[in-house]
N, C-alpha and C positions, 0 to 999 in steps of 0.2 A: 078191434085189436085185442090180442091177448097180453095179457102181462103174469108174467111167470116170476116167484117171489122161491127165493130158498135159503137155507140157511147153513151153510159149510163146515165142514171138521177143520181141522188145521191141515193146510196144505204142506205136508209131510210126507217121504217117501211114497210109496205106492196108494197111498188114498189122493195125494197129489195129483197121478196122473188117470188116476179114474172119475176125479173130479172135475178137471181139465176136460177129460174127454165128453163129458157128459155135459157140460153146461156148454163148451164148444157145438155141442149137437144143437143146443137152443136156439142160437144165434145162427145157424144155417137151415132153419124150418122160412118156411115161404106158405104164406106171408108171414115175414118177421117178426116175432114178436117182443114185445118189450119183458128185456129179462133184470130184475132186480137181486142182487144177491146182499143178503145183511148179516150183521154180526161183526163178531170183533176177532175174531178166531187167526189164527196164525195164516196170514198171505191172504186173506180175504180183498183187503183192499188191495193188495196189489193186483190180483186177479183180473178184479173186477176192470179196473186202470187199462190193463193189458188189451184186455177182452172189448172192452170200448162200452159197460153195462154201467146203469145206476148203482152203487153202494151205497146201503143207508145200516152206518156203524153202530147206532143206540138203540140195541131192541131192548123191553125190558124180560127181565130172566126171574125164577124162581129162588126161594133157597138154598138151592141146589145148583146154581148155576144156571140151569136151562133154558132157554129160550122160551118164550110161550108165543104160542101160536097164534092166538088173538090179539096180541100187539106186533105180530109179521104181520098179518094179514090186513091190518089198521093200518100201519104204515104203508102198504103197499097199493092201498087202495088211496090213502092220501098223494103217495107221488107219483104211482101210475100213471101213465094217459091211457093204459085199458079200460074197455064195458066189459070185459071178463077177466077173470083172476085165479090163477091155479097155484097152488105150494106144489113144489116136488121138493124130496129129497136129493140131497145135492150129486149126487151117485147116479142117476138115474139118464141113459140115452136114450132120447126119443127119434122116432123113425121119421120120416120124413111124411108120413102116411097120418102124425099125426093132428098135423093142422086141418086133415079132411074130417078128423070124426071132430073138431073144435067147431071148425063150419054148419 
């Protein structure tokens, strides 16, 4: 199983629904994979709620605010039940073609 780990803008106007759309594509790839989205960013958790995904709120961030990568990808691998692990960006729709090059 894959487990797919991202980390979202605030769900606001048109990054809203490109984000929608794209993590929507997650959740209809076959075989399913388990999609985790984290952060604390505006509608995130509600999203996730909606979307029926794990949300895990406490990444830790930089100075700067940002996210760091190695404490997504820790967490994700802590709550996953994937043997593989991918980050995408939260923008990003995947085709359906792409559980075949996962396989």
């Amino acid at each position: 199983m894959l487990t797919i780990c991202a980390v979202a803008k605030p769900f606001k106007g048109h990054i809203e629904v490109i984000q929608r759309n794209a993590i929507v594509s997650w959740t209809k790839l076959e075989p399913k994979p388990e999609v985790i989205l984290c952060g604390t960013e505006g509608g995130t958790a509600e999203w996730a709620r909606e979307l029926g995904i794990l949300h895990v709120a406490e990444v830790a961030r930089n100075r700067h605010g940002t996210p760091l990568l190695a404490d997504i990808l820790a967490g994700a691998e802590k709550r996953g039940s994937g043997d593989m692990f991918a980050y995408l960006n939260a923008d990003i729709i995947l085709p359906r073609e792409f559980m075949t090059g996962v396989k």
